[in-house]
C-alpha positions in Angstrom: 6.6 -25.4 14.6 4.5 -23.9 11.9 4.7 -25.6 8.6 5.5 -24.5 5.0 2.4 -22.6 3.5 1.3 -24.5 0.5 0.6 -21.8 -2.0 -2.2 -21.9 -5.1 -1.2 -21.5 -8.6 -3.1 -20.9 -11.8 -1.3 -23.7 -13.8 -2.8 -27.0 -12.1 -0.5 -27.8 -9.6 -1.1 -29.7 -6.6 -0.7 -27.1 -4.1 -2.2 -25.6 -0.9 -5.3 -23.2 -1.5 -4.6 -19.5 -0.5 -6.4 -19.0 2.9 -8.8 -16.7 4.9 -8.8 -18.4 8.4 -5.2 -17.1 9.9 -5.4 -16.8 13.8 -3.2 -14.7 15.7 -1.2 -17.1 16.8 -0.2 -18.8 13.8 1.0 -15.3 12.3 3.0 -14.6 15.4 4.5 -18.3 15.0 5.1 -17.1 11.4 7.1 -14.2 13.0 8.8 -15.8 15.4 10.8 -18.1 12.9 14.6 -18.7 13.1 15.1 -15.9 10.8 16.4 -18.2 7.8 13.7 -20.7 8.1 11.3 -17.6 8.0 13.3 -15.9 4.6 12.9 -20.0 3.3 9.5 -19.7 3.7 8.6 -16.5 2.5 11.1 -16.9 -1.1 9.3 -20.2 -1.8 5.7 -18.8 -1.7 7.2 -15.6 -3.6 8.9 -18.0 -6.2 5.9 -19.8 -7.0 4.0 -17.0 -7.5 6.2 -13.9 -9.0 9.1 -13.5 -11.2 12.1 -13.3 -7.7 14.0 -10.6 -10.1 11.2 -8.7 -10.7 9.5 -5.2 -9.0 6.1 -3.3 -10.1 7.3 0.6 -10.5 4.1 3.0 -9.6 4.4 6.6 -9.1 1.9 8.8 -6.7 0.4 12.4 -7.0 -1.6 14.0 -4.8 -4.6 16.0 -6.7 -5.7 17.5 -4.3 -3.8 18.1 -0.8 -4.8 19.2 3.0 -8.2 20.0 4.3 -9.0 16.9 5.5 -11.7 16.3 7.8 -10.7 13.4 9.2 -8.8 13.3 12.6 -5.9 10.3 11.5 -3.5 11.3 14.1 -0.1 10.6 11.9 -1.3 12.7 8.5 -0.3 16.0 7.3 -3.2 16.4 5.7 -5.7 16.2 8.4 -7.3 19.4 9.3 -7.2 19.0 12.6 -3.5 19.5 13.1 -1.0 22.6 12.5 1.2 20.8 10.5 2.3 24.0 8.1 0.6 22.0 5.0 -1.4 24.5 3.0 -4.9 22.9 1.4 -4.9 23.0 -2.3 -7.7 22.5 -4.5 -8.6 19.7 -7.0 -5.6 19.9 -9.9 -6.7 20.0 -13.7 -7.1 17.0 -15.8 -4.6 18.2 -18.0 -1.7 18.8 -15.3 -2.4 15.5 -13.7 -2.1 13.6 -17.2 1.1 15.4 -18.1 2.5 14.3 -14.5 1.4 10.7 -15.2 3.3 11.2 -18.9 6.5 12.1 -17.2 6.1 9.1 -14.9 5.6 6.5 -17.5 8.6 8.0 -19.4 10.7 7.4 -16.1 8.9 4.0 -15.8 6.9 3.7 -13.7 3.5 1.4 -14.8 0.9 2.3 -12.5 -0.5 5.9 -11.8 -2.1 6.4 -8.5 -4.2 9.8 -7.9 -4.7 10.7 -4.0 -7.2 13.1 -2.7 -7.2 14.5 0.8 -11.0 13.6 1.2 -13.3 12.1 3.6 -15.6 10.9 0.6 -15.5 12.5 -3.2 -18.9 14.7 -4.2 -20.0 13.9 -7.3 -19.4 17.1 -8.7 -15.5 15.9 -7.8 -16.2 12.3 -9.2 -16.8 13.6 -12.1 -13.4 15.4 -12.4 -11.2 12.5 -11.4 -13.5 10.1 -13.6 -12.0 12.4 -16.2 -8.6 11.9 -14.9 -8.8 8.1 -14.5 -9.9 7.6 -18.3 -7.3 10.0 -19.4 -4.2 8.2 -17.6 -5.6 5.0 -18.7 -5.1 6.3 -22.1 -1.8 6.3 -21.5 -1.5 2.9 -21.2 -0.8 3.0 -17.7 -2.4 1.2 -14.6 -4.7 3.3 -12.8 -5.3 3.8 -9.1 -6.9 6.2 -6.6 -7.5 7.0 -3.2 -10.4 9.5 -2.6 -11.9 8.2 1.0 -14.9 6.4 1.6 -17.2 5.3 -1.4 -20.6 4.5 -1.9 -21.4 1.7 -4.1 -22.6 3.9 -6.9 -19.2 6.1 -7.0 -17.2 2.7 -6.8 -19.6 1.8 -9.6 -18.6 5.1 -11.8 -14.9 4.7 -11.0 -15.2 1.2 -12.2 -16.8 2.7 -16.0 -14.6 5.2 -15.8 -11.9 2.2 -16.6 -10.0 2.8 -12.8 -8.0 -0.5 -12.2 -6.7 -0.2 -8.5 -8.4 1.3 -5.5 -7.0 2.3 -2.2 -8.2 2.6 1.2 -5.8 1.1 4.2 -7.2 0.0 7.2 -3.5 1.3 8.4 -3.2 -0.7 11.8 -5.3 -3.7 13.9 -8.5 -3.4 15.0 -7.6 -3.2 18.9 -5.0 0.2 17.8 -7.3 2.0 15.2 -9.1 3.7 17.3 -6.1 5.4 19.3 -4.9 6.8 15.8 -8.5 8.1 14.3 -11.3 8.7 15.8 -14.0 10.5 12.6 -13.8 6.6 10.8 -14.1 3.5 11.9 -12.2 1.0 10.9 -16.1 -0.8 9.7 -16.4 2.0 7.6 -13.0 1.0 6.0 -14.3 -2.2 5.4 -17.7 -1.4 3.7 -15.4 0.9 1.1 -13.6 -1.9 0.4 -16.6 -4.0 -0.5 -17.7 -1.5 -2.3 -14.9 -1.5 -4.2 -14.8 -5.2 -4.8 -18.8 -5.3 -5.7 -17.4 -2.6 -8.9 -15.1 -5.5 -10.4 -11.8 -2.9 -8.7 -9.1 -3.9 -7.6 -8.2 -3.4 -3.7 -4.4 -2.1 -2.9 -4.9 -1.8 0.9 -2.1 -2.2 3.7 -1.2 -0.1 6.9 1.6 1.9 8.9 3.9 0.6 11.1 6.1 2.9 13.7 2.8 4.5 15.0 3.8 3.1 18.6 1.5 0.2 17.9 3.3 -3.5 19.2 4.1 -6.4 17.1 0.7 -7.7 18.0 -1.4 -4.8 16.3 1.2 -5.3 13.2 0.5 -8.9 13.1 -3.1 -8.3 13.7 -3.4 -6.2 10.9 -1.7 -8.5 8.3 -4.4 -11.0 10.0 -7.3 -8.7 9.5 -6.0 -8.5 5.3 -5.4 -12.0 4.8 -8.9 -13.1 6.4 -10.5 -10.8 3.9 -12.8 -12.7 1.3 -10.6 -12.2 -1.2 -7.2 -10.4 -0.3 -6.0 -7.4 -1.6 -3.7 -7.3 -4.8 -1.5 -4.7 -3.6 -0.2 -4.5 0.2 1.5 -1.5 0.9 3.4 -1.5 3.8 4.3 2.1 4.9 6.6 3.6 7.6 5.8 6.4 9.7 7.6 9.5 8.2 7.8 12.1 10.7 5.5 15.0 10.3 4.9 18.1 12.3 2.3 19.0 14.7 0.2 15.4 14.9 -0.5 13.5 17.6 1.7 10.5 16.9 4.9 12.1 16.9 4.3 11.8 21.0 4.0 7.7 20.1 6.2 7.1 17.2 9.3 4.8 17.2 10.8 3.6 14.2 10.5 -0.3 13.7 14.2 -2.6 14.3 15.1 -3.1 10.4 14.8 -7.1 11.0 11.7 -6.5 12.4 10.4 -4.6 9.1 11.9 -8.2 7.3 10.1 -10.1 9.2 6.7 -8.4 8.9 7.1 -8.6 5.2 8.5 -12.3 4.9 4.8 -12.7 6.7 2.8 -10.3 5.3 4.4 -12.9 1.7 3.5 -16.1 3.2 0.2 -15.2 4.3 -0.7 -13.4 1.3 1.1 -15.4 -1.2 -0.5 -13.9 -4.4 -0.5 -10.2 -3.6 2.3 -7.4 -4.4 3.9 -6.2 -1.3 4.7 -2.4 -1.8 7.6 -0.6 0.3 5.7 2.3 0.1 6.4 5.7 2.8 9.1 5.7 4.3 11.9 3.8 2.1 14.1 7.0 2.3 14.8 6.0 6.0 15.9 2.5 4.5 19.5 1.4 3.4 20.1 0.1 0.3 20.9 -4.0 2.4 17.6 -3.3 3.8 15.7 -2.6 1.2 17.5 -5.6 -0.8 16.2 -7.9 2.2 12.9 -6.9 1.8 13.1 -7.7 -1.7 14.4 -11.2 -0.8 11.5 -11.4 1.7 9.1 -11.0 -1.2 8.6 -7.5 -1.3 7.8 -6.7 -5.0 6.6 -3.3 -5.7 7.7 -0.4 -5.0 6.8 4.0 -5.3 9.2 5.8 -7.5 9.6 9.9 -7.9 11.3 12.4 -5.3 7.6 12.6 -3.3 5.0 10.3 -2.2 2.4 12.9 -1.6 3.7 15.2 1.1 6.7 12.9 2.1 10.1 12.6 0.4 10.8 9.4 -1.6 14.4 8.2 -2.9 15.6 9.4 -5.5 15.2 8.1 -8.9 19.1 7.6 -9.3 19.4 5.9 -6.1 16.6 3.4 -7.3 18.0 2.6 -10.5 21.2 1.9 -9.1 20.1 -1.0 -6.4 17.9 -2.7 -8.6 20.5 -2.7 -11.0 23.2 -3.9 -8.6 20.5 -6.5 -7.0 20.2 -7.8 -10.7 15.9 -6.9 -10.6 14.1 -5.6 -13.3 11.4 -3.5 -12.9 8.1 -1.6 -14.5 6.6 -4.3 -17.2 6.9 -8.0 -16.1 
C-alpha cells in the first residue's frame, strides 16, 4: 500500500518535503491505486498547493516552423520526413507581438514562442530576445522553445526578461532512443541545467500514445520528479496524428482512465508543479478533460492551433470551465 504523499507548503505547516528519490516501483504503486483512493490522493496534494477551481490559460505560436534537423520520429516539423509541412522562416517582432496582443485579449496569461530548431544562432537569439522583451511588455508570461542552449544563450534569454523555458525529454530513458536518434536524451538534460543555472524557469513534460508502455510513461514522470528541482510546468501531450513519420507505424491512443491516472501521478509526485493538457485535448471529451482537472491538471493551451496541430476551440473552452465552475487566466 503506498501512503499519502505529504506535500510542502510555503506557510509553515508541518508537512512532508517535496521529493527527488521516486523509484519505479513506488510510481507504478501510485498508478495502480483503486482509482478513488488514487483521485483522493492526487485532490489532496493539489488542494494544498493550488486554488482546485482554478486553470493557467497560455497560448502557443510557432515563429518559425519545419526545417528541422532533428530526426524525432512523431514531429511534423522534422526534416527528415515528408510530412507536407512547408519550412517557414523566423516571423517579425512586430507580427509575433500583435499575436501575443490578441491572446492576452482572449486571456490567455502566458505567451510561449516555438522555433523548429536544433539550437538558436545568435544572429536568431538576437531576434527572439527582441520578441521576448516585447511580449513581456505586455504584461504577459513569457516562454520559449528554441532547442538546445548553451549557457551563455540561456544566460541572454534570461536578460532578455524570458520567464519559462521549454525542452521535454518527451518519453523514459529506455524509449528515447526508439523515437530520436540526432539528441540524446543527456543532451536534454544539460539544456535544462542550463536553463536553471539562468534563474528560468523549466516547463518540461513528454508524449504519451507514441507506442511506449505504462512503464516508459511512469519512467518518465520518474525521471522529472528526480530532477534537482522539478519543473514548474508539466505538460503532458498526446500524440496527434501526423503524416509521413515514423510513429504513426507505433502509435495507439492511451485508455482515457489511463491518461487520469498518469496525471493523478504525475500531481502527487510533483505536488507543486502545473500540469498542462497540452496536444492533443481535441481528441478529449468534455468528462475527460473535467477528470483530469479533478486529477490536478491545472493548466491548459488555448487558441484553434498549438503549432501545427489543431486545439479546441475557444467556445468549447469557455463553455466547460464555465460549466465545471473553474476560473481561469489570472489566479
Amino acid at each position: 500500500m503506498v501512503p499519502a504523499v505529504g506535500v510542502e507548503r510555503n506557510d509553515g505547516r508541518n508537512c512532508a518535503p517535496v521529493r527527488h528519490d521516486w523509484q519505479r516501483a513506488e510510481a507504478e504503486a501510485l498508478y495502480g491505486l483503486r482509482f478513488a483512493d488514487l483521485m483522493f490522493q492526487a485532490q489532496s496534494a493539489h488542494r494544498k498547493n493550488f486554488d482546485p477551481s482554478h486553470v493557467e490559460t497560455a497560448s502557443l505560436l510557432s515563429i518559425k516552423t519545419g526545417g528541422c534537423p532533428e530526426d524525432c520520429g512523431y514531429c511534423s516539423q522534422s526534416a527528415h520526413y515528408d510530412t507536407g509541412l512547408k519550412a517557414t522562416r523566423l516571423m517579425d517582432r512586430a507580427d509575433v507581438v500583435a499575436t501575443a496582443q490578441a491572446a492576452m485579449d482572449a486571456g490567455a496569461t502566458r505567451f510561449c514562442m516555438a522555433a523548429a530548431w536544433r539550437s538558436p544562432k545568435d544572429r536568431d537569439l538576437d531576434q527572439v530576445c527582441d520578441m521576448v522583451s516585447a511580449v513581456k511588455d505586455l504584461g504577459m508570461e513569457t516562454c520559449v522553445t528554441l532547442g538546445m542552449l548553451t549557457p551563455k544563450q540561456a544566460a541572454r534569454l534570461s536578460d532578455a526578461g524570458l520567464d519559462f523555458y521549454n525542452h521535454n525529454v518527451d518519453t523514459s530513458p529506455e524509449f528515447y532512443g526508439k523515437i530520436i536518434t540526432t539528441r540524446t536524451l543527456q543532451d536534454r538534460i544539460d539544456t535544462l541545467s542550463h536553463v536553471r543555472e539562468a534563474g528560468i524557469k523549466v516547463c518540461c513534460g513528454g508524449i504519451i500514445g507514441m507506442g511506449e508502455l505504462l512503464e516508459d510513461r511512469l519512467g518518465m514522470l520518474v525521471l522529472l520528479a528526480n530532477l534537482g528541482k522539478h519543473p514548474e510546468s508539466v505538460p503532458i501531450n498526446l500524440w496527434n496524428e501526423v503524416k509521413g513519420v515514423p510513429v504513426n507505424d507505433t502509435a495507439e491512443r492511451p485508455d482515457p482512465i489511463a491518461l487520469v491516472r498518469l496525471v493523478a501521478t504525475a500531481r502527487i509526485m510533483m505536488p507543486k508543479s502545473v500540469v498542462r493538457l497540452s496536444a492533443g485535448r481535441q481528441y478529449m471529451t468534455d468528462e475527460l478533460q473535467a477528470l483530469c482537472f479533478l486529477a490536478g491538471a491545472n493548466s491548459i493551451f488555448i487558441g484553434d492551433v498549438l503549432l501545427t496541430t489543431k486545439n479546441p476551440q475557444r467556445d468549447r473552452d469557455a463553455n466547460l470551465l464555465d460549466r465545471l465552475g473553474i476560473r481561469s487566466g489570472l489566479a
